[in-house]
N, C-alpha and C positions, 0 to 999 in steps of 0.2 A: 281466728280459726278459718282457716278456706275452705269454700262451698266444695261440695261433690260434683266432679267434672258432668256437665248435663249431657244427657243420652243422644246419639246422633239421631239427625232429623231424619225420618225416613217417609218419603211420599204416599198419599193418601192414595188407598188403592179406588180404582176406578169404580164408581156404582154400576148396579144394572141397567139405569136409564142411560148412562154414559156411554154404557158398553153397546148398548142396542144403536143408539144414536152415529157411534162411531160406525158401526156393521157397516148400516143401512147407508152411510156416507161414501163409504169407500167400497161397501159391494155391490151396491148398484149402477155405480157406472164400471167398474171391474166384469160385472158381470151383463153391463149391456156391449160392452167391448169385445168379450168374447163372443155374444149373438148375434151381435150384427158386424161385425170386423171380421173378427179370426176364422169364425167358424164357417161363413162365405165364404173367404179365401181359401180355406183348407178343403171345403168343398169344392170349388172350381178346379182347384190342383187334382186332387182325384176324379175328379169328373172330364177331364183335360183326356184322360188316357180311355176312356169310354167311350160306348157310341149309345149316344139315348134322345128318345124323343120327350123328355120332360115331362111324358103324363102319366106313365105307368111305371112302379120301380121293379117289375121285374123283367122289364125290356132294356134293363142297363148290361151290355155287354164290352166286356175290358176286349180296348183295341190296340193299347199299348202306344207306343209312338206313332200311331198311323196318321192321326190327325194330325200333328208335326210336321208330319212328312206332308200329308196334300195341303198344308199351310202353303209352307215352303215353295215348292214345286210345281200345282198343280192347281191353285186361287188366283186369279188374275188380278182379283183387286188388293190384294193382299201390299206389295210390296208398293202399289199407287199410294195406297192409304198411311205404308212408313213413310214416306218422303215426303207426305203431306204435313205429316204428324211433324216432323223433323223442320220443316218450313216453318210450321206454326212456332215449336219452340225457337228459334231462331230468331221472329217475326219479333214475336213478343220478349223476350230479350234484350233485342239489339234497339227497338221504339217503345215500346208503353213504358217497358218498365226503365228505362233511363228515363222518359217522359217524366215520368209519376214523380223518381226522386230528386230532377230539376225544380218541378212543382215545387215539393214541399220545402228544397232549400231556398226559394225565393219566398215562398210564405211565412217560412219561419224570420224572417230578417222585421217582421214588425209593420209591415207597409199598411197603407187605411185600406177598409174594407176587407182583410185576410179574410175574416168571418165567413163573409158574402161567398168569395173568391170559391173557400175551400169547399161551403155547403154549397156549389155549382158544379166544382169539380168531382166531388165526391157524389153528386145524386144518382147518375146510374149503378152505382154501386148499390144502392137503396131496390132497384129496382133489378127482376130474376132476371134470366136469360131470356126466357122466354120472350119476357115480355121486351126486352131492350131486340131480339130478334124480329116482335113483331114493328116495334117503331122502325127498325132499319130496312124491312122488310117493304114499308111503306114509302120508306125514303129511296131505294131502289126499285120501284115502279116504274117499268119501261114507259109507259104513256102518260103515267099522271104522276110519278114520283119528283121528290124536289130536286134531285142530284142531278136530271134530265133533264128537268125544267130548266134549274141556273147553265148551262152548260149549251141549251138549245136544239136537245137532241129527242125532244120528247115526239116529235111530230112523227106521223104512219111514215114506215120505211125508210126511218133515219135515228129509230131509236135504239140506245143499247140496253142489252139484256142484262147486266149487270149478275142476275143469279140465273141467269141460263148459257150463258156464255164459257164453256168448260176452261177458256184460258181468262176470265176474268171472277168467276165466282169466288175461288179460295180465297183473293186476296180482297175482295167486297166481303165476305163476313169476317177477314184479320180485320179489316178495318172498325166494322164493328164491338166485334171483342175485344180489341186494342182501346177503343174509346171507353171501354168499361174498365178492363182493367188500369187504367192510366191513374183514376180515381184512388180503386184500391190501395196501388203502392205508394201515392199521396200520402195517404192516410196513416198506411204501416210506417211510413221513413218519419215524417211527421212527429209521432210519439215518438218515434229514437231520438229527433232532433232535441224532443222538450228534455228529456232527460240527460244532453250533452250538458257540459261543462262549461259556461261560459268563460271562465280563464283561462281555458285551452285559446279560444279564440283571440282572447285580446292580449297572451301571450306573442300567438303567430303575428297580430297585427304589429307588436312590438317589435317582431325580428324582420317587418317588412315583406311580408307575406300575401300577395294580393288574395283575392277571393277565391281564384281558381284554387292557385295553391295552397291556398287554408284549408279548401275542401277536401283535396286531392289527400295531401299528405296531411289533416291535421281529423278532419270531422269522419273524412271512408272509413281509416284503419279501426278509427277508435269505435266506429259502429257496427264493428264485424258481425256480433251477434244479430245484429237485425239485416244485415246483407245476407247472411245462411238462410232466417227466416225465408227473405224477401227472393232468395232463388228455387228455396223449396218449395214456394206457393208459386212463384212461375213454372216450373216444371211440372207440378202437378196440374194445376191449371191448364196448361198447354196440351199435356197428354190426356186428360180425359178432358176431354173439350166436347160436347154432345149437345146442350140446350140450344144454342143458337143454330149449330150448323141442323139439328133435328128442322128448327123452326122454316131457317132460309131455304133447308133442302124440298121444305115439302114432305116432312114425315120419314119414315124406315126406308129403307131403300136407299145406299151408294149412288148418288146422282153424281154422273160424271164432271170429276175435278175436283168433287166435296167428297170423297172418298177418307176416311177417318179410321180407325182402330177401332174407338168408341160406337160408331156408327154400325162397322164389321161386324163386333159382338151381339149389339141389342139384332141387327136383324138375324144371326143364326141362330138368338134364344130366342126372342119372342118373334119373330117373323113366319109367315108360312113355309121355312121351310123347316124348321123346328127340331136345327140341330143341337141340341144344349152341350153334347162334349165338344164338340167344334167352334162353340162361340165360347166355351172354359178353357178351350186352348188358346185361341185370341186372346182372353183375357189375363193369360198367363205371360202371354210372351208382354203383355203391354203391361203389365207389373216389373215383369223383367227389365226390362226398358228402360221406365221408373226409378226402381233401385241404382241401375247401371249410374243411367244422371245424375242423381243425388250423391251415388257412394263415391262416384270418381272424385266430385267435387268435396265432398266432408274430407275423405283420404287426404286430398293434395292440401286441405286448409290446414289439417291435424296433425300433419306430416310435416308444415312449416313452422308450425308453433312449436314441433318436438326441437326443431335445429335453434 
């Protein structure tokens, strides 16, 4: 005689602690995303079109596009500080971050000492902006700094100003920041490497494939997912760029040549002159910006994987 077919298995409904536990998991970062993310930025957008001094909310008065328009128009530092900004990602682009992922693909090949190598390469990364602003800040000391010393140019009325010099400041703190980031993308390319395929490789070595071209056509394509990473953190990076250049600049204030986006907004919110729609409009267009570099670049990635 055969058994009666057994009843389908149906899953255990979730308990109360499960339920709470799950909330508290997924709503508190949900809902610190929206506090400290969204709801700034949707602030700044409305506040973008306002004119207000930040201390009283009933001195917000909508101005509509004006502040757009004296962006544009009628701020002198305004379009120093895009070209600066544009430099920077450029900068960091075309050196650190090729820098970084040469690094890591000679580190990863096994060599003695990687360890050493990598925890050298990677320690300004340990260390804020700030603080790698004030070491470099020290290292460009017109009279007693080491880049003047080794060079011979420390002595009165033969030294350079390295962060006072409007045609050599930008590119003394890229330099800086450049030696930071070089670490990072070390670090990011690095883990993509461990999780490569070694078969892949000693495939390519089989069909005669030197090193360049293993890398080229065997180990890039196949790490696309951490090349998007690795240019979204450059472009982010580059566009809001603020610790260092705050530090080398000497605080708030557009110091000619050090002219930044980043720099623009903190001084029209928090600066004496305490425009907050005018520096949400700043901040708007350098969001804009932002997007711009990312989406052209995800579009044309996304767009060749459709063909």
């Amino acid at each position: 005689m055969s058994s009666p077919p057994s009843a389908p298995h149906r899953p255990g409904r979730l308990s109360t602690g499960d339920r709470l536990f799950l909330t508290a998991v997924i709503g508190i970062p949900v809902l610190a995303l929206l506090v400290f993310v969204w709801l700034p930025a949707l602030a700044s957008v409305a506040l973008s079109f306002t004119s207000w001094d930040g201390i009283d909310l009933g001195d917000i008065h909508w101005t509509g596009f004006d502040n757009y328009h004296q962006i544009f128009t009628n701020y002198p530092p305004f379009w120093p500080a895009v070209r600066h900004n544009v430099i920077w990602l450029l900068f960091t682009a075309l050196l650190p971050t090729p820098f970084g992922i040469f690094l890591a693909y000679q580190l990863d090949k096994k060599i003695r000492f990687t360890r050493i190598y990598q925890t050298a390469i990677f320690l300004p990364m340990v260390l804020s902006l700030a603080v790698v602003g004030f070491i470099w800040e020290i290292i460009y000391n017109p009279d007693t700094g080491l880049l003047n010393s080794a060079l011979g140019a420390a002595g009165a009325g033969q030294h350079i100003d390295w962060l006072g010099d409007p045609d050599l400041n930008l590119w003394a703190v890229l330099v800086a920041s450049g030696w930071r980031h070089t670490g990072y993308i070390m670090i990011l390319y690095l883990a993509g490497l461990k999780s490569f395929d070694p078969a892949l490789k000693e495939a390519a070595a089989l069909d005669g494939a030197n090193g360049r071209q293993t890398f080229l056509r065997v180990i890039f394509p196949a790490l696309k997912p951490v090349n998007i990473i690795i240019l979204v953190v450059t472009v982010i990076e580059s566009l809001r760029a603020f610790d260092i250049v705050y530090v080398l600049g000497g605080g708030v204030g557009s110091k000619p040549g050090m002219e930044l986006l980043s720099l623009l907004i903190t001084d029209n919110i928090i600066g004496e002159s305490g425009q907050v729609g005018y520096g949400s409009a700043l901040a708007v267009v350098l969001l804009l910006v932002s997007l711009a570099a990312i989406g052209t670049f995800l579009v044309q990635t996304f767009r060749k994987e459709d063909r």
